[in-house]
N, C-alpha and C positions, 0 to 999 in steps of 0.2 A: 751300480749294485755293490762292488769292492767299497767303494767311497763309503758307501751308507753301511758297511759292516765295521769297515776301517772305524766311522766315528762312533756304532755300538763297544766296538772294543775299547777305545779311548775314552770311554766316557767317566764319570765320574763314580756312578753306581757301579761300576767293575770294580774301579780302586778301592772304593771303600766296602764291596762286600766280597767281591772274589779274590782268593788267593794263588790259584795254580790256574783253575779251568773254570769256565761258565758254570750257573747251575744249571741241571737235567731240562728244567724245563724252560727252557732261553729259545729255544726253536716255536713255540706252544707261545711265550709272550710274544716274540717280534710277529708272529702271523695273527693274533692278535689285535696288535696295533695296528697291523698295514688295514686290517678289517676299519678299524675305527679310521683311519684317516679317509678310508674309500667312503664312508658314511657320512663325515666331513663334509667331504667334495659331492657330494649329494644335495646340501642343502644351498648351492650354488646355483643361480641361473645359467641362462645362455651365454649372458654375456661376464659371466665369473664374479658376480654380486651376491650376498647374500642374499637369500628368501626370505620376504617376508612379505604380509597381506598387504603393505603398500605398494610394496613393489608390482605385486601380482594384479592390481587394479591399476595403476599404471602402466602398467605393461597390455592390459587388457583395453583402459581408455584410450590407446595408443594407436590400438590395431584395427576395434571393432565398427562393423558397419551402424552400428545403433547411435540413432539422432540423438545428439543433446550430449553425449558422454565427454565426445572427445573435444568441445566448448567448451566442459568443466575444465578439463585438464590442462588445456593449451591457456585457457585465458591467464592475462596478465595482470588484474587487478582486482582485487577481491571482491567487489561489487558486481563483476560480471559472473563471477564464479556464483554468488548468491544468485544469480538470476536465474542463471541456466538451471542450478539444483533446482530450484523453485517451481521451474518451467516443468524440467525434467518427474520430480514429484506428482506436480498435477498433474501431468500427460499419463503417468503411470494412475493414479488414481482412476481418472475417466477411463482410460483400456479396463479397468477392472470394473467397473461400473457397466461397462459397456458386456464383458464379457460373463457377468453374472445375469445380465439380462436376457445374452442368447443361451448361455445354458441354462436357466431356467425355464425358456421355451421350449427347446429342446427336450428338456425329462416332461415336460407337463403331456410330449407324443401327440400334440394334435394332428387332425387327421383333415383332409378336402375330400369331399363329394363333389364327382368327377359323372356326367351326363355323354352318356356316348350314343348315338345311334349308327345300328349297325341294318346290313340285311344279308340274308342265307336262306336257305332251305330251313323248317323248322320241326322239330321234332312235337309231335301231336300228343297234348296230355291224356291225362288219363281220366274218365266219366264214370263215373256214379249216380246210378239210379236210380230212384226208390218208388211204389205204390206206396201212396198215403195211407192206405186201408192196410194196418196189419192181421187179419184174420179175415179170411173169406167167409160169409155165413152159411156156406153149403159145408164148411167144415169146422163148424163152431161146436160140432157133436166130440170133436177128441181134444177141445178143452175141457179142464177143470170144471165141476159145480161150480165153482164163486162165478167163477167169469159166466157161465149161461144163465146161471140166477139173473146176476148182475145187467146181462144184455136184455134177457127177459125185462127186468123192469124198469130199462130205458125205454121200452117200448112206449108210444106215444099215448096209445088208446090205455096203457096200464098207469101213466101219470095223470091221466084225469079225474077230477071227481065225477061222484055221482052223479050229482043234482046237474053237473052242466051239459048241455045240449050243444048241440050243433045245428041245429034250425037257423033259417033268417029270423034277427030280431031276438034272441036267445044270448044273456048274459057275455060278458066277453069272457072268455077265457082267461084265466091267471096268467102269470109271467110263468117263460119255462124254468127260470133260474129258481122261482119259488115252488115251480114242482120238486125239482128233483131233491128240495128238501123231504121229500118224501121215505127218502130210501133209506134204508138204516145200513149206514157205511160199516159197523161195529158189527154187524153179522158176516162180514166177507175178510175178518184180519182178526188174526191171534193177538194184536197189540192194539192198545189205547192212543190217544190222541198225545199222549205223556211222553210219549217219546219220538215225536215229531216237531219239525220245525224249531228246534232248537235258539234259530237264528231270528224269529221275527220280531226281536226286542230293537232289530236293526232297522225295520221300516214302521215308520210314524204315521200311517193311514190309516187307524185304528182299528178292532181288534174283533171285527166279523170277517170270516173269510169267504170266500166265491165258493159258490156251490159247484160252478161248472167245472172248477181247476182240480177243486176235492176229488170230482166224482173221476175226471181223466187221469190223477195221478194215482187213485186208487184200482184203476181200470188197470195202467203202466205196472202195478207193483204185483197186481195179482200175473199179470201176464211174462213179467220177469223168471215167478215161481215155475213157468212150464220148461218142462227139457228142450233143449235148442233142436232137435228132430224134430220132433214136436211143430214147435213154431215154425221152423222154415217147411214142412206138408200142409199145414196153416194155412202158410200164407201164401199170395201172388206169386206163380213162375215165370220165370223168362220163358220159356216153351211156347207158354199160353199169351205173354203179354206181346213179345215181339213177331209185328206185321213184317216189316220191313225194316233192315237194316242198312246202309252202304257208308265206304270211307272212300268216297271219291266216285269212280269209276264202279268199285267191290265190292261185293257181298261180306257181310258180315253175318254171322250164326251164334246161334243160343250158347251153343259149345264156347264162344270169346267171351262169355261173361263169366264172372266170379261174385258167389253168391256171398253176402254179408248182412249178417243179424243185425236189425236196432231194435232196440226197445220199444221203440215210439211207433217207425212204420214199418216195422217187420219184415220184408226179405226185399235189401238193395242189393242191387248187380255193379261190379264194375268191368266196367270193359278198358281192360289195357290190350294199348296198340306195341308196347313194346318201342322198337328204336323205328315207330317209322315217321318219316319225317312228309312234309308236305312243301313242295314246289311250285304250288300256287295257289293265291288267297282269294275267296270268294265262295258262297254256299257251295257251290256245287263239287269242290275240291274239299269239304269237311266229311265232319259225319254227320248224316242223317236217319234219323230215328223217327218210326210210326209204330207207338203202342197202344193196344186196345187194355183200358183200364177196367173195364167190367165193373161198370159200379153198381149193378144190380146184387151185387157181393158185398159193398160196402155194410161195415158197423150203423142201427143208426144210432145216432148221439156223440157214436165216438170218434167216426170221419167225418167230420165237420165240414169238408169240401171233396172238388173231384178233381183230381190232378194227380202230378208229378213231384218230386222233389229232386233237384238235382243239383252236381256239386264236381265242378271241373276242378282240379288237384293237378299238381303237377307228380307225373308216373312214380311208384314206387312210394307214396308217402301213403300214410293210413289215413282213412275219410272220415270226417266228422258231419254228415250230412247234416244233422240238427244242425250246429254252430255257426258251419261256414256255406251249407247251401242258400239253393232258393227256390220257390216254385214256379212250377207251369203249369198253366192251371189248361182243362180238358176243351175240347171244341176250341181248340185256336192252333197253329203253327207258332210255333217258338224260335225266334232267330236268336243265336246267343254269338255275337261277334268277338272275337281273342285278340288282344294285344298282348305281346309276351313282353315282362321285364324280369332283366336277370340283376340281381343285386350281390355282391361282391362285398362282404367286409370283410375287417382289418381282424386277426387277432391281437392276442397281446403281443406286444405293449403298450401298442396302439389302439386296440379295441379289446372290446370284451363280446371274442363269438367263440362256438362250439365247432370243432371239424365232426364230419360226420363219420360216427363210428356205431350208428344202431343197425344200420344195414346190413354188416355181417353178423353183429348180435341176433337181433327180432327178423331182420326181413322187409325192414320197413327202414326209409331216410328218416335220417333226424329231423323233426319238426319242433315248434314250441310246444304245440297245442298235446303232441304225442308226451314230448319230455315229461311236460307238466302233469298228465294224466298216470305216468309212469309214477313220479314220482311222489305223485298225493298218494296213488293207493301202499306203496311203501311207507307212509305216514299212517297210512291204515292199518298196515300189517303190525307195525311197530307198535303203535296205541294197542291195537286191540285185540292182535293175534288173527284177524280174517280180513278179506280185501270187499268191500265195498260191491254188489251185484249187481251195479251198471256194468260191470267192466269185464263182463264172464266170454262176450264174446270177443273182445281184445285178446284178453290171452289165450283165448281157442285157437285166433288169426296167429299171432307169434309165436304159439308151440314150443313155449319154454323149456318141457320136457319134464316138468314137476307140476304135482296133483295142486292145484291150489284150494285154499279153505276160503268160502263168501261168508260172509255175515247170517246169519240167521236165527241163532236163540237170541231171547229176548234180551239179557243181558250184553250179546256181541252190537244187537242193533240200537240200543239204547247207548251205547261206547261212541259205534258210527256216525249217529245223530247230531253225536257232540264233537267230535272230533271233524264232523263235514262243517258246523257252525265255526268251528275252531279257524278254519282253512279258509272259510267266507270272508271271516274278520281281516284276512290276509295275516295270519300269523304263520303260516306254514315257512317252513324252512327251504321249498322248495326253490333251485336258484339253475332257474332254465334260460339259457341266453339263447340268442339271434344265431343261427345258421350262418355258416361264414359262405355259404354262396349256396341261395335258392331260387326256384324260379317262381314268379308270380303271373295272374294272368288275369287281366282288366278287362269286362266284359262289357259288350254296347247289348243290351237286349231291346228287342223289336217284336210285335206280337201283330198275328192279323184272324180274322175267323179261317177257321177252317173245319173241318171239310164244306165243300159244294155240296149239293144235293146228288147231283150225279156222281159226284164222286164216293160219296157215302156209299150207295150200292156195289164199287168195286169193293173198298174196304168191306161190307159185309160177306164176300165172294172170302176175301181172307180171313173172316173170323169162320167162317164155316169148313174152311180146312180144319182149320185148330179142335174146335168148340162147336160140334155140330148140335149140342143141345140148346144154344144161343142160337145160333143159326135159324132155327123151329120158330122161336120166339121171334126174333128179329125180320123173319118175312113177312110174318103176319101183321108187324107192325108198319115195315117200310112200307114207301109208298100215301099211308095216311099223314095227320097232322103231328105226327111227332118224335118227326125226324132230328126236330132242335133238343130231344132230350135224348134220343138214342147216338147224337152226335158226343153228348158226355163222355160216352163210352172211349173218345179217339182222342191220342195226344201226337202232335206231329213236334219233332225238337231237332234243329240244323245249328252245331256248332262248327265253328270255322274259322282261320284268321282272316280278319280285315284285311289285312297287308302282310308280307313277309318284313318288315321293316320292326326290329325290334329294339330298345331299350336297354341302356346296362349302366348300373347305377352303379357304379366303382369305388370304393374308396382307399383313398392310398394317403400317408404320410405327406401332413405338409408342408413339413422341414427336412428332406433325406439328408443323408452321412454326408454325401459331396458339400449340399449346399452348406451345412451347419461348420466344415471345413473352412468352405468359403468365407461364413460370415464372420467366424472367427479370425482368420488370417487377414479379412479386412480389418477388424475392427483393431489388430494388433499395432497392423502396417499405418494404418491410420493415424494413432496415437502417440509411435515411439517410431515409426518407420523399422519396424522389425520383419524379416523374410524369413522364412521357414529354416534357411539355415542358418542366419542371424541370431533362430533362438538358441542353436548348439554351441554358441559361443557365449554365451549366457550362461548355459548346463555347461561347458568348459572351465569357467570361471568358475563356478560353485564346485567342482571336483576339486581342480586345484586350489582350493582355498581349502577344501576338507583332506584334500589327502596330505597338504602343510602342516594343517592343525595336528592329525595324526603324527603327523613330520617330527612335529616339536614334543608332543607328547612324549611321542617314543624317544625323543632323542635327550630330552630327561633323566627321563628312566634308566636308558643308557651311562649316562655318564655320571649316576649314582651307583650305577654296578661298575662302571670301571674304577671308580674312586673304591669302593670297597676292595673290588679285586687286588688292586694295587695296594691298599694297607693289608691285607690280606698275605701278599706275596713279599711288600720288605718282612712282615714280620716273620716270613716262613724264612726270606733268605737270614736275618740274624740268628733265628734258631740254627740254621747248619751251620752257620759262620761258627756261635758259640761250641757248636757240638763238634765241629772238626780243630776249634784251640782245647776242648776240655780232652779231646783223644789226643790228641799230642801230648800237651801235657802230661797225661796217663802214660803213654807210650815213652816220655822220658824220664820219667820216675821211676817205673820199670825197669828197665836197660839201665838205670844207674844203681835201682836197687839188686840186680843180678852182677854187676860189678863190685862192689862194698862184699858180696857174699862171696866173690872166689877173691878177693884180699884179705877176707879172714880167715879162707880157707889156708893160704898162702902163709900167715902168719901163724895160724896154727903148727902147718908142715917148719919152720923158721925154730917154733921151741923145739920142735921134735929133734932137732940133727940134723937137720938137711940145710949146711951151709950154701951149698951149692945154688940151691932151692933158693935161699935166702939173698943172691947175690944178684940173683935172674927177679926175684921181685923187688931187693931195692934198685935194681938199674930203672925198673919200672915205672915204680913213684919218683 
């Protein structure tokens, strides 16, 4: 440290600008520079060489475990150095090729369906079940005039002509389809035919339409207009319809049903079981149902048959008995056998499914058939300002908690018309996906007659509990020939599972994170023989090559400011140089001109008289 002050002091820049002492700020440059020589020694390696990007790849082909580099490096002859690049090159190419192909599998998220069978105890869905017959005719008095007009002139003996007979040998009878052209549909509906069917420019079967559909869908719209009290005093009760009930072993009662308005067949029941589950497959471990349909109550013209409709769901979803049921038709036992499959998809970003979030909304799981009905009528509200009058007992069931407006002047229904055509065309915007896990349930049905003859008499023992006005009726009949039509009256329906053995239809990703790791680290190792940590010496190498660059950048810029500094500071040190000779200078000019002034003073006192004076200033000079 002495040494290296020793040759600051000796040096040449002292000689030629300092005169007594350093300048002020000599502490400020030497710290300085020791800065700049540490920055220096910065751009040094390990082994005390200059930095630079060949070095750094050299040093790099030196060390690293990656195939092909350190061949470059070592070989002795320049043709094999071409080689290995070359090799090296295409090896690097094909890993890219290779690894654009698995990330592109990758994002595209395909999926495998995955078939499992499983077995357990199984939780028993939920039944739906409907009389065909929506209005009883012993209570056809608290409909509407249209609809009793209307029933009235279904009647059979009021679609006849005059002229025709019923004798043997007597003209045949016209078609019934060409009677009921008879009825004048335009006396039971405030609207024309102008604002129906919107959509039949859609089917190419030319342009008569069926008498029979007119007169049911005109039956349906008039029946819609009645208050839902109304309709369900109407129609068929569980009370009355249910003989016998059992889930197994158990009695089941009127009380476990839950009544539900359709349009079509008027008051369906569903009986949910709630969480219970079944531990053994086979009739006798399901539910079994015996209802008495009373068809002496049926519409005629408008219950077309005698039966059931009915419609297993899995618990908690809302029923669509039109769409997704079936029938059981009367005088027969119905076996309906259950296979359960549970189906499992993917959401995104691998699939495109809904989690189910209506349940705490409505009350109801998320379905499609629900979503989509949700969401056409919001297509109604929105076109038209009122929701479509199919769907008035849906949101009775979900209890929204706000008055909703249906369709009904003639301008809302003439909107709806269009807007239902609209929706057919499939133009709706509605975009209801797949349930990301529901259950389904595959049914074997099996039919045989039933009742016996003998057994029919028990069953009449239990409609006469219920219904002892049938009862009256029904003794006086049993016993003769026509038992096979009073047999009409009985529906017997045993749902159950086949097996507890059920189905689960999974789907899951069919490239996971691990494997797509995998196949990339092969396809790496493959090509260049690179390991996972092999790549960080790669990311090594591209640092230090970026933080050199930065290196050099800065170390420019650097010694463009040191250069200025330093013309900066000789120029500062000659300005004091000059300013400490021009004070001097000044300072002895001075001090020579206050001398000259007491030797004139001196000569002055010299003429005055004062030899004395005179002898003490020339000893002076």
């Amino acid at each position: 440290m002495n040494q290296r002050q020793n040759s600051r002091t000796n040096s040449g820049f002292q000689n030629k600008f300092w005169l007594e002492h350093p300048p002020p700020d000599y502490g400020q440059q030497m710290d300085l520079q020791d800065k700049e020589d540490e920055k220096s020694r910065e751009s040094l390696d390990s082994t005390g060489k200059t930095k630079s990007f060949k070095r750094l790849v050299v040093r790099f082909a030196e060390k690293t475990s990656m195939q092909g580099v350190a061949y470059i490096n070592s070989a002795k002859v320049w043709y094999a150095k071409i080689i290995w690049t070359f090799l090296l090159i295409g090896c690097t190419a094909g890993m890219g090729l290779h690894l654009y192909y698995l990330i592109n599998q990758f994002l595209l998220f395909p999926v495998q369906t995955k078939i499992e069978l499983g077995f357990s105890n199984l939780i028993f869905p939920a039944v739906t079940i409907c009389n065909v017959n929506p209005i009883r005719m012993s209570k056809i008095d608290m409909a509407s005039q249209q609809i009793q007009s209307l029933i009235e002139q279904l009647e059979w003996s009021n679609l006849q002509d005059d002229e025709e007979t019923t004798t043997q040998g007597a003209r045949r009878r016209k078609r019934f389809v060409d009677e009921l052209s008879k009825i004048n549909r335009s006396a039971f509906s405030d609207y024309d035919d102008n604002f129906d069917n919107y959509d039949d420019d859609d089917y190419e079967f030319g342009s008569q339409k069926d008498e029979r559909l007119e007169i049911l869908s005109l039956f349906r719209e008039l029946y819609k207009d009645e208050e839902r009290d109304t309709k369900v005093e109407m129609g068929h009760h569980i009370e009355d319809m249910l003989i016998s009930c059992t889930v197994g072993k158990y009695k089941c009662y009127a009380s476990n049903f839950t009544v539900l308005q359709h349009d079509v067949y008027g008051n369906c029941y569903t009986l949910k079981t709630g969480s219970l589950k079944i531990a053994k497959a086979g009739p006798t471990n399901g539910l079994s149902l015996i209802l008495y349909m009373d068809k002496e109550e049926y519409l005629k013209q408008i219950s077309e048959g005698y039966g059931a409709r009915v419609l297993v769901h899995d618990k908690d979803t809302y029923p669509y008995p039109l769409e997704e049921g079936f029938f059981v038709p009367s005088s027969s036992e119905t076996q309906i056998g259950l296979r359960m499959v549970t189906i499992e998809r993917q959401d995104k970003p691998y699939g495109n499914c809904t989690e189910d979030t209506y349940i705490r909304k409505y009350g109801y799981k998320y379905t499609r058939s629900f979503c989509q009905t949700l969401c056409s009528q919001e297509l109604f509200f929105k076109t038209c300002g009122c929701y479509e009058d199919d769907v008035t007992e849906l949101y009775y069931q979900i209890k929204t908690g706000v008055t909703e407006k249906f369709c009904e002047t003639r301008q809302e229904i003439k909107c709806m018309n269009k807007e239902r055509a609209r929706q057919n065309r499939q133009k709706a915007e509605c975009d209801c996906k797949n349930p990301c896990r529901e259950h389904q349930f595959l049914k074997t049905i099996s039919y045989r007659n039933w009742p016996t003859e003998d057994y029919m008499f028990t069953l009449k023992d239990g409609v006469c509990d219920r219904l002892p006005a049938q009862c009256k009726d029904a003794s006086a009949l049993y016993g003769q020939t026509e038992l096979y039509r009073k047999s009409l009256n009985y529906v017997k329906i045993d749902i159950y599972y086949e097996d507890l053995n059920f189905e689960r239809i999974v789907e899951s990703p069919e490239i996971e994170n691990a494997q797509f790791a995998s196949d990339v680290g092969g396809a790496v190792g493959l090509w260049i023989g690179l390991s996972f940590l092999s790549m960080f010496e790669v990311v090594q190498l591209l640092l230090e090559c970026c933080a050199f660059a930065g290196h050099k950048c800065t170390n420019r810029s650097r010694k463009r400011n040191a250069r200025r500094r330093k013309n900066k500071s000789i120029k500062t040190k000659e300005n004091i140089y000059a300013t400490e000779m021009d004070n001097k200078k000044s300072n002895f000019s001075k001090k020579e001109s206050e001398n000259n002034l007491q030797l004139n003073k001196r000569y002055q006192d010299l003429y005055a008289g004062n030899f004395h004076e005179y002898n003490y200033i020339d000893n002076r000079v």
